[in-house]
C-alpha positions, 0 to 999 in steps of 0.5 A: 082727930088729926095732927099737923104742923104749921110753919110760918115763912117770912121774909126775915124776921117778921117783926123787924118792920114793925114799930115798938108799939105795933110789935106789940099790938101783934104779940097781943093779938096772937095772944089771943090767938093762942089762947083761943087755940087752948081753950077749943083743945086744937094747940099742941105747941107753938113758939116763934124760932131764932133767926139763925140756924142752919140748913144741913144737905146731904146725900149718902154720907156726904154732908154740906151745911151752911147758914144758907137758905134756897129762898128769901123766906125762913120759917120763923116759927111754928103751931102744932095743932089738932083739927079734924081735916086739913081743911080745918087746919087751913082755917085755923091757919088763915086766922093767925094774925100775922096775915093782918099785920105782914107778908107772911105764908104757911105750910101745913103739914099733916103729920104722919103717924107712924108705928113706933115712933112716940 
């Protein structure tokens, strides 16, 4: 088993073009998402992020920060999952119902285990 990290980019917060009602048919769906995740062992975590933040560059001791993203997109949130290949955690992610309900897209990340860290 291996583990990866999924981040889920949108362009701005995702929810925001949603109706009341349709917000909440989503949060519903991903709750079920979730909690089919749980039960087959493949969540580590998940949460949704904050719309602000900051990006912070640098290069050999000299920082710049800023609220400033390169792209239009942001990640708004993140799974950290445990699937057998990146091809299962595509699958996984392609399931994730913010693809039936937006404009979304995902980076999948295997994580690299590293000696000593953890």
């Amino acid at each position: 088993m291996q583990e990866f990290m999924l981040f889920i980019k949108t362009k701005g917060d995702h929810l925001e073009s949603l109706s009341p009602e349709q917000q909440q048919a989503h949060i519903q769906k991903v709750g079920v998402y979730i909690g089919g995740l749980i039960q087959a062992g493949k969540l580590k975590g998940a949460q949704p992020l904050e719309m602000e933040g900051a990006v912070l560059h640098g290069n050999k001791g000299v920082f710049k920060d800023g609220p400033f993203n390169e792209s239009k997109e942001v990640i708004v949130g993140y799974f950290h999952l445990v699937a057998d290949s990146l091809e299962e955690a595509v699958e996984i992610a392609k399931a994730n119902p913010i693809f039936e309900d937006m404009d979304a897209s995902m980076e999948i990340r295997p994580i690299k285990q590293v000696e000593g860290i953890n």
